[in-house]
KEKE-3310 file (N, C-alpha, C; in steps of 0.2 Angstrom, whole numbers, plus 5000, padded with zeros to 4 digits):
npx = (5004:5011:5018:5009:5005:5019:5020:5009:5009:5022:5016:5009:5019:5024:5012:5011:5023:5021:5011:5016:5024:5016:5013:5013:5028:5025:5016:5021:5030:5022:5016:5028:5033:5020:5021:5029:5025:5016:5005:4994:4997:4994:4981:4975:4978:4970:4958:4960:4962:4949:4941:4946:4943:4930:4926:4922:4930:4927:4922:4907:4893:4883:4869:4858:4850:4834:4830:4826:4811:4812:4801:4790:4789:4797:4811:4825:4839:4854:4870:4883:4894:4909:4923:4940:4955:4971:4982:4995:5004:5013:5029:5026:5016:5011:5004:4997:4986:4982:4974:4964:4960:4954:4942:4930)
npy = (4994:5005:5007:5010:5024:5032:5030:5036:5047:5053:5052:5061:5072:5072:5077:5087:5096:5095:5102:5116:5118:5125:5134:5154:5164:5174:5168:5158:5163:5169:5158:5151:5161:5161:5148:5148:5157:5158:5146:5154:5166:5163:5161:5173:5180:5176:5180:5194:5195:5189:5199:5212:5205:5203:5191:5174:5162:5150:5131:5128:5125:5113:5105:5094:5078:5080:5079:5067:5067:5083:5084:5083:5095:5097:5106:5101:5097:5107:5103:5107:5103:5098:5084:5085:5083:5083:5082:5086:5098:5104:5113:5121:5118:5125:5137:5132:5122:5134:5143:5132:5132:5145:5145:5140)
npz = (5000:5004:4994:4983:4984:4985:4972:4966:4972:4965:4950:4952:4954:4940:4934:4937:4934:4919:4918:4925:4915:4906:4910:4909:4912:4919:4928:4933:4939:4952:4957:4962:4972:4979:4986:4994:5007:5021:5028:5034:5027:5016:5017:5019:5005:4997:5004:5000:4987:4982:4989:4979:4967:4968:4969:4973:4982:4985:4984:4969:4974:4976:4966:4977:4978:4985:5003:5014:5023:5018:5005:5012:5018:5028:5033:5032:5043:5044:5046:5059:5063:5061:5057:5055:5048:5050:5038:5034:5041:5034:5034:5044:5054:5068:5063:5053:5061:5070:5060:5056:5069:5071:5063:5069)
capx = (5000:5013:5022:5006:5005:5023:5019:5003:5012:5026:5011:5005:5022:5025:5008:5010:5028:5018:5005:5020:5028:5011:5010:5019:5034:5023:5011:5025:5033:5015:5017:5035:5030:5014:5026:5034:5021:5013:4997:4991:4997:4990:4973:4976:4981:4963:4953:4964:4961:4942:4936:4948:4940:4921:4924:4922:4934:4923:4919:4904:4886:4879:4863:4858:4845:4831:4835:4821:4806:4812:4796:4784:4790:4803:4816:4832:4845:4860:4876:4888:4901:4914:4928:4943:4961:4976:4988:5001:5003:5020:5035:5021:5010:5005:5000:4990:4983:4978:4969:4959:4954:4949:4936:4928)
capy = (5000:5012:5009:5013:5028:5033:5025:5041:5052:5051:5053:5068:5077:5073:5081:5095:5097:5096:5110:5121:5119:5128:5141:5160:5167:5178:5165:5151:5167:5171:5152:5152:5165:5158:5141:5154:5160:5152:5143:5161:5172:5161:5165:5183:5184:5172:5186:5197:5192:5189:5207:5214:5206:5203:5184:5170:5155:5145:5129:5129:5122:5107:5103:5088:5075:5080:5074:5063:5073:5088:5082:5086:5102:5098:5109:5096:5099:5109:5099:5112:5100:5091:5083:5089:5077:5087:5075:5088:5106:5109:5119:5128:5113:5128:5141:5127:5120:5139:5143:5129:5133:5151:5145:5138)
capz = (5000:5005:4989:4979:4986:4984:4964:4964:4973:4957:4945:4953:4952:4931:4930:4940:4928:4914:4920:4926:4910:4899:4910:4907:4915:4926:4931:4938:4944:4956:4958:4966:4977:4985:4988:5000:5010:5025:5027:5034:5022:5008:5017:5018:5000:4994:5004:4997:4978:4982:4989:4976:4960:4968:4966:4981:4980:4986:4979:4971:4975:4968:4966:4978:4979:4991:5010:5014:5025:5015:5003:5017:5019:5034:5032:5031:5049:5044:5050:5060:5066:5056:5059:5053:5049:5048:5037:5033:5040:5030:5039:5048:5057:5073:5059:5054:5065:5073:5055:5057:5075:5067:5058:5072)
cpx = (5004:5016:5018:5004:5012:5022:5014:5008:5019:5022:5009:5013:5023:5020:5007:5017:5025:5014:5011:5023:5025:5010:5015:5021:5030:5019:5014:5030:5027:5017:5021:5033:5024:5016:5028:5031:5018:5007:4992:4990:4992:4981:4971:4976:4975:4956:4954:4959:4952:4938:4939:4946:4932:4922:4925:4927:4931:4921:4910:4898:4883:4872:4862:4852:4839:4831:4825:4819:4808:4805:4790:4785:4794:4806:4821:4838:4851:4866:4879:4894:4903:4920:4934:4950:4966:4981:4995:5000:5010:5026:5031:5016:5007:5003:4994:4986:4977:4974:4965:4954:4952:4943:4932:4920)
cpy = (5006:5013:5011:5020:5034:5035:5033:5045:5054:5053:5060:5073:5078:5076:5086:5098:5102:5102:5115:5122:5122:5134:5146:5159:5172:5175:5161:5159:5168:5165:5151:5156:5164:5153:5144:5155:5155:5152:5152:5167:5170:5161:5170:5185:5181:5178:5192:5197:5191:5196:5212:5214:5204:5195:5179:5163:5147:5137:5129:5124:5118:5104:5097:5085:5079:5077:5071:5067:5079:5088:5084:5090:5104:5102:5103:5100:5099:5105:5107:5109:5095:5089:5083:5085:5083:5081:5079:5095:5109:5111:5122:5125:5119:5134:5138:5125:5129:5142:5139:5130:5141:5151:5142:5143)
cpz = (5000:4996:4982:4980:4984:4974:4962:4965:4967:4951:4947:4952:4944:4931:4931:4936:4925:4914:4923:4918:4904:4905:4911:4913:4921:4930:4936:4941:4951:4961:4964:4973:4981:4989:4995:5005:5015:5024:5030:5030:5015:5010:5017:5012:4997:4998:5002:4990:4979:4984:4982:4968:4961:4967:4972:4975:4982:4982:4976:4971:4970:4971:4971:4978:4985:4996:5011:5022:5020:5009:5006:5019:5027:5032:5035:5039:5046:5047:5053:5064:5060:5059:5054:5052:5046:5043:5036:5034:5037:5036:5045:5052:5063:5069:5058:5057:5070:5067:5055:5063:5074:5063:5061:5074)
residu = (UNK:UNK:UNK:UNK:UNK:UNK:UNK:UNK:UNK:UNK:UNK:UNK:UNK:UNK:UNK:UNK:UNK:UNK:UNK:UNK:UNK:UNK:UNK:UNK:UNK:UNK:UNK:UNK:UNK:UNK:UNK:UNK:UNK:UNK:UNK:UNK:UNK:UNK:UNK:UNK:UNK:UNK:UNK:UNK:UNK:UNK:UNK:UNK:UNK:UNK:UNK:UNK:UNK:UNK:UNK:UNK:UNK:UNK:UNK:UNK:UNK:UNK:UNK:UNK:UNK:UNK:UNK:UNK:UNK:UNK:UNK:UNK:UNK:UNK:UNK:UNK:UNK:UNK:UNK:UNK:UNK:UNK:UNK:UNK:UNK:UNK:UNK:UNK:UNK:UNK:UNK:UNK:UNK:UNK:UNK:UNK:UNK:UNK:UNK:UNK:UNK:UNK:UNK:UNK)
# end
Protein backbone atom coordinates (compact mmCIF):
# COMPACT_ATOMS: atom_id res chain seq x y z
CA UNK A 1 0.00 0.00 0.00
CA UNK A 2 2.69 2.41 1.03
CA UNK A 3 4.35 1.84 -2.19
CA UNK A 4 1.13 2.52 -4.22
CA UNK A 5 0.95 5.58 -2.71
CA UNK A 6 4.68 6.55 -3.11
CA UNK A 7 3.75 5.07 -7.27
CA UNK A 8 0.51 8.18 -7.21
CA UNK A 9 2.49 10.39 -5.39
CA UNK A 10 5.14 10.10 -8.61
CA UNK A 11 2.18 10.50 -10.93
CA UNK A 12 1.03 13.65 -9.44
CA UNK A 13 4.36 15.43 -9.60
CA UNK A 14 4.92 14.54 -13.74
CA UNK A 15 1.54 16.27 -14.01
CA UNK A 16 1.95 18.97 -11.95
CA UNK A 17 5.65 19.34 -14.33
CA UNK A 18 3.65 19.24 -17.27
CA UNK A 19 1.03 21.92 -16.07
CA UNK A 20 3.99 24.25 -14.72
CA UNK A 21 5.57 23.83 -18.01
CA UNK A 22 2.26 25.54 -20.18
CA UNK A 23 2.00 28.21 -18.03
CA UNK A 24 3.70 31.91 -18.60
CA UNK A 25 6.78 33.35 -16.92
CA UNK A 26 4.50 35.69 -14.88
CA UNK A 27 2.15 33.00 -13.71
CA UNK A 28 5.03 30.27 -12.43
CA UNK A 29 6.65 33.45 -11.11
CA UNK A 30 3.05 34.12 -8.89
CA UNK A 31 3.31 30.48 -8.40
CA UNK A 32 6.92 30.47 -6.72
CA UNK A 33 5.93 33.04 -4.56
CA UNK A 34 2.83 31.57 -3.00
CA UNK A 35 5.15 28.11 -2.35
CA UNK A 36 6.81 30.72 0.02
CA UNK A 37 4.29 31.94 2.01
CA UNK A 38 2.57 30.44 5.02
CA UNK A 39 -0.50 28.67 5.35
CA UNK A 40 -1.87 32.24 6.87
CA UNK A 41 -0.55 34.42 4.40
CA UNK A 42 -2.09 32.14 1.57
CA UNK A 43 -5.38 33.06 3.48
CA UNK A 44 -4.73 36.67 3.62
CA UNK A 45 -3.75 36.70 0.07
CA UNK A 46 -7.35 34.35 -1.19
CA UNK A 47 -9.41 37.19 0.87
CA UNK A 48 -7.28 39.45 -0.56
CA UNK A 49 -7.87 38.41 -4.31
CA UNK A 50 -11.65 37.85 -3.66
CA UNK A 51 -12.76 41.38 -2.16
CA UNK A 52 -10.45 42.89 -4.84
CA UNK A 53 -12.07 41.20 -7.97
CA UNK A 54 -15.89 40.55 -6.30
CA UNK A 55 -15.25 36.84 -6.80
CA UNK A 56 -15.60 34.04 -3.77
CA UNK A 57 -13.12 30.99 -3.92
CA UNK A 58 -15.33 28.94 -2.78
CA UNK A 59 -16.23 25.89 -4.26
CA UNK A 60 -19.11 25.86 -5.89
CA UNK A 61 -22.89 24.45 -5.02
CA UNK A 62 -24.11 21.32 -6.31
CA UNK A 63 -27.31 20.53 -6.71
CA UNK A 64 -28.34 17.52 -4.33
CA UNK A 65 -31.00 14.97 -4.17
CA UNK A 66 -33.84 15.94 -1.70
CA UNK A 67 -32.92 14.78 2.09
CA UNK A 68 -35.80 12.58 2.75
CA UNK A 69 -38.74 14.60 5.07
CA UNK A 70 -37.70 17.55 2.95
CA UNK A 71 -40.72 16.48 0.65
CA UNK A 72 -43.11 17.20 3.49
CA UNK A 73 -41.93 20.30 3.82
CA UNK A 74 -39.35 19.56 6.75
CA UNK A 75 -36.77 21.84 6.44
CA UNK A 76 -33.70 19.10 6.19
CA UNK A 77 -30.94 19.88 9.71
CA UNK A 78 -27.93 21.88 8.80
CA UNK A 79 -24.72 19.76 9.98
CA UNK A 80 -22.41 22.39 12.04
CA UNK A 81 -19.73 19.99 13.28
CA UNK A 82 -17.25 18.21 11.18
CA UNK A 83 -14.36 16.58 11.85
CA UNK A 84 -11.33 17.79 10.50
CA UNK A 85 -7.89 15.44 9.72
CA UNK A 86 -4.82 17.47 9.62
CA UNK A 87 -2.42 15.01 7.43
CA UNK A 88 0.29 17.55 6.61
CA UNK A 89 0.66 21.11 8.04
CA UNK A 90 4.02 21.72 5.97
CA UNK A 91 6.91 23.80 7.70
CA UNK A 92 4.18 25.57 9.51
CA UNK A 93 2.08 22.66 11.40
CA UNK A 94 1.06 25.57 14.65
CA UNK A 95 0.08 28.11 11.74
CA UNK A 96 -2.06 25.40 10.75
CA UNK A 97 -3.41 24.09 13.05
CA UNK A 98 -4.39 27.85 14.50
CA UNK A 99 -6.11 28.64 11.08
CA UNK A 100 -8.21 25.78 11.47
CA UNK A 101 -9.11 26.69 14.91
CA UNK A 102 -10.27 30.29 13.31
CA UNK A 103 -12.77 29.00 11.63
CA UNK A 104 -14.49 27.64 14.45
Amino acid sequence: MAEEKKTEAKKEKKASKKERSTLSKKVQTIVDSVKELSLIEVSELVKALEDEFGVSAAAPAVAAAPVAGAANGEAAEEKTEFDVVLKDGGSNKIQAIKAVRQLK
